[in-house]
C-alpha positions in Angstrom: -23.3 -7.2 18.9 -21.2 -5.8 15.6 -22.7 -3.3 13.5 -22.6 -2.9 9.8 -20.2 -0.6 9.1 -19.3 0.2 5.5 -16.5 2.8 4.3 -12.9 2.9 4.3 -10.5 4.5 7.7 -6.8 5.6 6.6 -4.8 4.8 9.6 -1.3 5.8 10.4 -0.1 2.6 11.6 2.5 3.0 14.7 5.9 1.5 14.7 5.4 -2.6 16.0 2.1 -2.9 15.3 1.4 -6.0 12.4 -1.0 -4.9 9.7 -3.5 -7.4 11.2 -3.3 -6.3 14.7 -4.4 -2.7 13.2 -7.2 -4.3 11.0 -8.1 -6.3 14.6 -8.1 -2.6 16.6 -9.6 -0.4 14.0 -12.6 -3.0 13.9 -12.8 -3.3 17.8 -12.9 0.7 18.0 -15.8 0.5 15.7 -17.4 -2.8 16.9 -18.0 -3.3 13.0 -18.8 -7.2 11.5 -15.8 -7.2 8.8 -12.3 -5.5 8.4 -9.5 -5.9 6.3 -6.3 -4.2 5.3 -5.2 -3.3 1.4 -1.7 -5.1 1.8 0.6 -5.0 4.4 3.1 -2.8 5.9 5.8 -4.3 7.9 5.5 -4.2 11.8 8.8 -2.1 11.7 7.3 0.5 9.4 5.0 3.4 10.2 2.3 5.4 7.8 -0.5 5.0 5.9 -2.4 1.8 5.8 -6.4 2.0 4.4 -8.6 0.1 6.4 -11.4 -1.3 4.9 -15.1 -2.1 6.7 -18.0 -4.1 5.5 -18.6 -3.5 1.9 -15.8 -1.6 1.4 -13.7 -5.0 1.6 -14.7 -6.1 -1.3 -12.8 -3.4 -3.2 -9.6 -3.5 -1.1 -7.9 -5.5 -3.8 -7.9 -2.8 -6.2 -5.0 -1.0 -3.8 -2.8 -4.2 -3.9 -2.1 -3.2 -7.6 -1.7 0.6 -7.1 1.6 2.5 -6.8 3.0 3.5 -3.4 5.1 6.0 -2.0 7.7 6.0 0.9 10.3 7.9 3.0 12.7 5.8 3.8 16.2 6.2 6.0 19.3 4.4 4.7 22.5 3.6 6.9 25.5 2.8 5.7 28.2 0.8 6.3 26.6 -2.5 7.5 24.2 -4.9 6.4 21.5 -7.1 8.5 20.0 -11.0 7.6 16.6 -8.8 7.4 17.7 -5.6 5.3 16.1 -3.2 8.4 17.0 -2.6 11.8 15.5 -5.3 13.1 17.3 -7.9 12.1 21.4 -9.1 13.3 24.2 -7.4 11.6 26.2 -9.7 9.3 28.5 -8.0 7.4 30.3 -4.3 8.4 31.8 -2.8 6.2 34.5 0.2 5.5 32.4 3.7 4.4 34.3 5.7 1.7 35.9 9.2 2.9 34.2 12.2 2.2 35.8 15.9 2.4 32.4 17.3 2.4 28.9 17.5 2.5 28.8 18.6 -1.6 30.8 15.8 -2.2 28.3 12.7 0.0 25.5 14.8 -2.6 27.3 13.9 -5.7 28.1 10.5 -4.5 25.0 9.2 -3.6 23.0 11.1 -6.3 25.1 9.3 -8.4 23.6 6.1 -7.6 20.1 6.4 -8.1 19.6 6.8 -11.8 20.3 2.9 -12.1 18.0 2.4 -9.6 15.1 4.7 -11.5 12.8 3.1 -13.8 12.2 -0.8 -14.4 14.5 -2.1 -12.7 14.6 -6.1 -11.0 14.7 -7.2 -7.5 15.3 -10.2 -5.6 12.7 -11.0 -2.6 14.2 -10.9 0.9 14.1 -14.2 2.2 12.5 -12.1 5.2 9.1 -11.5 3.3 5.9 -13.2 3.5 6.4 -14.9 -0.1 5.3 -18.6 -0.2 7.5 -21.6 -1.1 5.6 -24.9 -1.0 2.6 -23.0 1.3 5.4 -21.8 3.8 6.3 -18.0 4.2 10.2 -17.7 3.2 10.8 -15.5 6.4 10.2 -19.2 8.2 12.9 -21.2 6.2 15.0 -17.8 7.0 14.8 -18.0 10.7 15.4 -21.8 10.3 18.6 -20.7 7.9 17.6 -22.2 5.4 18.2 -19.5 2.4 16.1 -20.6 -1.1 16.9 -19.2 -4.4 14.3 -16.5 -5.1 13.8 -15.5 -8.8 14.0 -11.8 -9.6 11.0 -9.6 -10.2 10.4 -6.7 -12.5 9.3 -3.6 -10.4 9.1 0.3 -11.5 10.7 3.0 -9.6 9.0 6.2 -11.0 10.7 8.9 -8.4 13.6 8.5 -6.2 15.7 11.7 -4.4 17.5 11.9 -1.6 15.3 14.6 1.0 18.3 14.6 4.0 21.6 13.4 4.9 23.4 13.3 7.7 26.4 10.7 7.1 26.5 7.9 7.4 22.7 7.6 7.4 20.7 9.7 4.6 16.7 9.7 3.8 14.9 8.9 0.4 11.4 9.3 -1.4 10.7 6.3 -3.5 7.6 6.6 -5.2 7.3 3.4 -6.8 5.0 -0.3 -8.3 3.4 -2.8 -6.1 5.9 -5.6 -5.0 8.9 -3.3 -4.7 10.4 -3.9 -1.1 12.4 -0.8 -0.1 14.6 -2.9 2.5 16.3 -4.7 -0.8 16.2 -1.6 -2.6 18.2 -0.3 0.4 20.5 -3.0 0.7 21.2 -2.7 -3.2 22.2 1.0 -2.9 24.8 0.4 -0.7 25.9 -2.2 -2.7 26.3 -0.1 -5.8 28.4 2.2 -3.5 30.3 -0.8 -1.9 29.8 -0.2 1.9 26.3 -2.6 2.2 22.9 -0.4 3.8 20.3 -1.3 5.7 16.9 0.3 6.2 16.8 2.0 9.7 13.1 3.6 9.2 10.2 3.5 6.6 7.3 5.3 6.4 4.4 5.3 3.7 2.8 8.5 2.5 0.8 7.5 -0.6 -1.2 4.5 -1.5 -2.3 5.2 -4.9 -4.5 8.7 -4.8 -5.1 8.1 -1.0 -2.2 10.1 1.2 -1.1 10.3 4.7 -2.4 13.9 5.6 -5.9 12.3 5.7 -5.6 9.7 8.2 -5.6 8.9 11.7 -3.6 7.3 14.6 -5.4 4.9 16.2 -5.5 6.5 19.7 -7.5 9.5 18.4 -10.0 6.6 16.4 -9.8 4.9 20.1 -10.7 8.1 22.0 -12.7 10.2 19.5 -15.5 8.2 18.0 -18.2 9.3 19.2 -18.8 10.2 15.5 -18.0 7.8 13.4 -18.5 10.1 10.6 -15.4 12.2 11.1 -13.3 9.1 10.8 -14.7 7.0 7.9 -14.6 7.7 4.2 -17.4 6.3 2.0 -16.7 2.5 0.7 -16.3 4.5 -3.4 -13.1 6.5 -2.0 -11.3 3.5 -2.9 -12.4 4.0 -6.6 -11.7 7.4 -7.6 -9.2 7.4 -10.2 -12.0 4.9 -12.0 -14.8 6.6 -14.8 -18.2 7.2 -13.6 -21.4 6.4 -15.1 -25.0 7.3 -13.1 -28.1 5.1 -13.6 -31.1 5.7 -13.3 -33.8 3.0 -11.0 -34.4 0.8 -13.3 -31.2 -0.5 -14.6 -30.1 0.3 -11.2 -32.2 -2.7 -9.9 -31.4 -4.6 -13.3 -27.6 -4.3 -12.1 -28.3 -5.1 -8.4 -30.1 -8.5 -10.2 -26.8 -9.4 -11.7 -28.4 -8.7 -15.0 -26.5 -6.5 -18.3 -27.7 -3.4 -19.2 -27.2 -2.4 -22.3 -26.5 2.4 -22.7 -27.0 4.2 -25.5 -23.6 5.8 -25.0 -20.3 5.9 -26.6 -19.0 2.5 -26.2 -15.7 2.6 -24.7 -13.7 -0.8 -22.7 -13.3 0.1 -18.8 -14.2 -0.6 -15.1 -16.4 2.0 -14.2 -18.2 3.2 -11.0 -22.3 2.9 -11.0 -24.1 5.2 -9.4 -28.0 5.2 -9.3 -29.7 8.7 -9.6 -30.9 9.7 -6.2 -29.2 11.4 -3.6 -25.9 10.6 -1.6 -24.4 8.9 0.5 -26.3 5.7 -1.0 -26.3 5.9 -4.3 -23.1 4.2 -4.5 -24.3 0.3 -6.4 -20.5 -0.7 -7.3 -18.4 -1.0 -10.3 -19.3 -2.7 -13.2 -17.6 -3.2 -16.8 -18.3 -1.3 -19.3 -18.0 -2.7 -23.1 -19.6 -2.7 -26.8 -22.8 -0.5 -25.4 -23.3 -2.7 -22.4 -22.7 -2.7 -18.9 -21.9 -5.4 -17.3 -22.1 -6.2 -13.3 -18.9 -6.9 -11.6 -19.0 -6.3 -8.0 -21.8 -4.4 -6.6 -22.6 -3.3 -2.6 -24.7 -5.5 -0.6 -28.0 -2.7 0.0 -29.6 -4.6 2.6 -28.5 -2.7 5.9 
């Protein structure tokens, strides 16, 4: 029988693994009732992917909005139909000639100031996009190519961390919706030899980061405490304001009802706490305007 299991496990998803198929393993190895992921990460790519269990699902949405970061490596010289290495090379191309390793640093530094900022990009036809209810990566392995219109994203940080020609490494720090494979591809465009993504790794998800989560065969083989493994179902929520309550309006909350705080009135999504001790005091978030709190989307407290 499942067991309710509430809080949130940062997995460092493995090369080939879907984003489902670690949701499906993460809740096996804790035989919990409900899991879900906080938007994908492509079976090819590795890194940081928050889990969420039980009540913690219900704020898993919050972290498709968030920015993310990534170390990606870039090879030159070709391109793919996918714009990573798992798809067929299409196109190769001629690399330009370089007398030194000073001079590939000039040249590809070169290139990213037009990609820094708000920029647009076109979906890959290789994405999970919809057209008419169907994914576009299923009209692209048909061959059918649609037009796709282009789509504002923000690249706050990009550098180049290693290069070893023809291949080189980048952080991108950057919106929701950017796709790092086209922002690949569109590098070594601006240089004029094509690119294609030949690894990507996530190391940030909005204030969550890699260096706190786990493979999944030490979750498989080491929870005997769950404890070590799980973070509480509010570490999704930390960059939002707090407010405490105290019993009262905690259970006028939990009813669905407003409650109106002699506070300074202030328009935001806040976290509710209720005055007693941790690790259930946690009642959900709730928004907080003109004086008055009102309910949003609180924790189910029956266990």
């Amino acid at each position: 029988m499942a067991n309710r299991i509430d809080g949130v496990v940062l997995l460092d998803k493995p090369a080939g693994m879907s984003s489902q198929g670690a949701v499906t393993a993460v809740k096996r190895a804790f035989n919990a009732e409900k899991a879900g992921h906080t938007g994908t990460l492509d079976p090819m790519a590795t890194g940081l992917l928050p889990i969420c269990l039980g009540e913690a699902t219900k704020y898993s949405q919050g972290l498709l909005e968030v920015d993310k970061t990534y170390i990606a490596r870039v090879r030159f010289g070709s391109r793919t139909d996918t714009g990573d290495a798992e798809g067929q090379i299409i196109e190769e191309l001629p690399l330009p000639v370089f007398t030194s390793d000073s001079e590939i640093k000039v040249a590809l530094d070169a290139l990213l100031p037009k990609f820094t900022g708000a920029i647009s990009q076109v979906p890959p036809m290789y994405s999970a996009l919809k057209r008419d209810g169907k994914p576009l990566y299923e009209y692209a392995r048909a061959g059918v190519e649609l037009e796709r219109t282009p789509r504002d994203i923000a690249i706050h940080a990009i550098r180049w961390t290693e290069m070893q020609w023809p291949e080189a490494t980048l952080e991108v720090s950057c919106s929701k919706g950017t796709y790092i494979r086209v922002l690949a591809e569109d590098i070594g465009n601006a240089l004029g030899c094509g690119a294609h993504s030949v690894g990507l790794r996530r190391t940030e998800v909005g204030h969550l980061n890699l260096e706190q989560s786990f493979t999944i065969e030490s979750i498989q083989n080491g929870l005997q405490n769950t404890v070590d493994y799980l973070l509480p179902v509010d570490a999704l929520l930390q960059t939002l304001p707090h407010l405490t309550v105290d019993e009262q309006q905690a259970k006028r909350l939990e009813m669905g009802q407003r409650v109106p705080l002699s506070l300074p009135s202030i328009e935001a999504l806040v976290r509710i706490y209720r005055a007693t001790a941790a690790p259930h005091n946690f009642i959900g978030i709730a928004d907080w305007h003109s004086g008055v709190l009102h309910p949003k989307r609180l924790i189910s407290q029956t266990h």
